[in-house]
N, C-alpha and C positions, 0 to 999 in steps of 0.2 A: 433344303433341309433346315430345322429352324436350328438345331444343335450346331449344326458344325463338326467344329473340331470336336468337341463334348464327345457326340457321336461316337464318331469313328474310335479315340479314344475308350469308350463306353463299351463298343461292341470288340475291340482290339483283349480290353480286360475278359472281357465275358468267354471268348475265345478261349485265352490262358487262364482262368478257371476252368470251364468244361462248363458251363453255361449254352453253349452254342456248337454242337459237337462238332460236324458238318453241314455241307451243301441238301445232306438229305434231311437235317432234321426239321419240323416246322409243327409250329403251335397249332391246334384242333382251332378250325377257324372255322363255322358253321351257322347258317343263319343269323350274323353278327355276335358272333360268341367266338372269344378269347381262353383258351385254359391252356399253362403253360405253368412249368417248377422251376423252381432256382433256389440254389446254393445257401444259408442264412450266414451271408460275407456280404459287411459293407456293399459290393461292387450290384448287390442284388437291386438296391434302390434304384441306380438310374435307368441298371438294366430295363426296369418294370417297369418305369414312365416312360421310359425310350417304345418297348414294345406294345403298352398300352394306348397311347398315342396314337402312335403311328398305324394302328389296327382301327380307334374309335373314331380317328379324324376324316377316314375312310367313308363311316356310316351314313347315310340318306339323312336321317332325323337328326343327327347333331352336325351334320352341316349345316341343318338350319339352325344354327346355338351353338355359334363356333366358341364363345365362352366358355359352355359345358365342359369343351375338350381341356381345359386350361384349368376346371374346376375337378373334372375327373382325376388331372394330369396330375394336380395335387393333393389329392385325395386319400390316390393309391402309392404315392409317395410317402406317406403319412403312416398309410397302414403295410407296407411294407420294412418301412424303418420299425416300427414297431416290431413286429415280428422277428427282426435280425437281433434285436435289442433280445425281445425276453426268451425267443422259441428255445434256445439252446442248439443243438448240431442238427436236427433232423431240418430236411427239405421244405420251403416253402413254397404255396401255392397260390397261384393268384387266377384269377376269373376275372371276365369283363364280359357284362352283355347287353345287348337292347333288346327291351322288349316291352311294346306299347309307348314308346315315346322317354321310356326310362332307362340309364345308363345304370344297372348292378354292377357293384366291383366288390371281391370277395377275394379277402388274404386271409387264408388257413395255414395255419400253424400246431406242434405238436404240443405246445402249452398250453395246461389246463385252467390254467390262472384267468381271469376275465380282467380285460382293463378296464381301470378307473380315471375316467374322464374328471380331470380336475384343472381349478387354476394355481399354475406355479405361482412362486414367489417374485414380483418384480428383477430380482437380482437372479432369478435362476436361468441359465444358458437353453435348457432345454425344457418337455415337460408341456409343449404346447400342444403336442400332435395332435391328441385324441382331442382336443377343444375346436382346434382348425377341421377338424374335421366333420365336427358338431356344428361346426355353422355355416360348413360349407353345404354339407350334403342335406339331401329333402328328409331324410330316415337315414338311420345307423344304428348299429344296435352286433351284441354278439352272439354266436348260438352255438351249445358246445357241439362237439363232433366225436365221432368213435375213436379218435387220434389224436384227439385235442382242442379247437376252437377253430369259428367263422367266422372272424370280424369284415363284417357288409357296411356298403354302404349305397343309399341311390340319389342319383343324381338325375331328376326333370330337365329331358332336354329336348323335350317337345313344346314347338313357339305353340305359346297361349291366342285362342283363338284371336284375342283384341289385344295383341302383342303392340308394345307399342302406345297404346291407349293408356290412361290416367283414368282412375273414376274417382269423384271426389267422396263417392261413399265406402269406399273402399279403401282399409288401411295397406299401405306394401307389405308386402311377406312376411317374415319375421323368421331364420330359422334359430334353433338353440339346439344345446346337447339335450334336453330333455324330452 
């Protein structure tokens, strides 16, 4: 387990919150799809990489892009902290799926406020999430909901035909918040 102690830790908290009721409970896991709620308390973040991970690292197509998982891993990190930040008390929601070679991860929350993807100030502590997650992910973007908002993201974790390959007519990737 790459956690460890983290882990167990992680899921000990989840436990004594009500995160994790019992043995019977378990996340909608169907045709590699993830949906699962949790708590908007600090302890929700690891919780969500812990179970996101451990559900995506599983999948056919990002085992071939074991990086994806590590890109996903922080992604929904990103947008789960977020959501603990602004949602206020109501439950949050997190998604994960593949489909076509693409990793969707989706943290819904009850706030109707949209974020603003910006650069902090050098000296500022925090304020980078939604930027890191601009550049990690292929698309991002928000979409409101009947309860509040969708902040999506996807991440390409299907190897490119000429993976591997260099072309020299061909600039690398480039992604941005925009």
């Amino acid at each position: 387990m790459r956690y460890g102690h983290e882990a167990s830790r992680t899921a000990l908290w989840a436990r004594f919150l009500g995160v994790v009721a019992t043995d019977s409970w378990r996340p909608l896991v169907e045709a590699h799809q993830l949906t699962f709620t949790l708590p908007p308390t600090p302890v929700a973040v690891p919780v969500a990489r812990h179970r996101v991970r451990e559900a995506i690292a599983a999948w056919p197509t990002v085992l071939a892009m074991p990086e994806a998982v590590d890109t996903v891993e922080l992604v929904v990190s990103e947008l789960v902290t977020n959501a603990v930040r602004y949602a206020g008390h109501q439950p949050i929601g997190v998604r994960a799926q593949l489909s076509g070679g693409v990793v969707r991860v989706e943290v819904s929350d009850a706030s109707r406020a949209a974020p603003k993807p910006a650069l902090p100030d050098t000296d500022s502590e925090g304020g980078r999430g939604l930027f890191l997650v601009g550049v990690l992910a292929d698309r991002f973007d928000t979409a409101p909901t009947d309860s509040g908002k969708c902040c999506w993201a996807e991440i390409d974790a299907a190897v490119p035909p000429s993976a591997g390959a260099v072309s020299a007519s061909a600039p690398p990737k480039q992604r941005s918040c925009t």
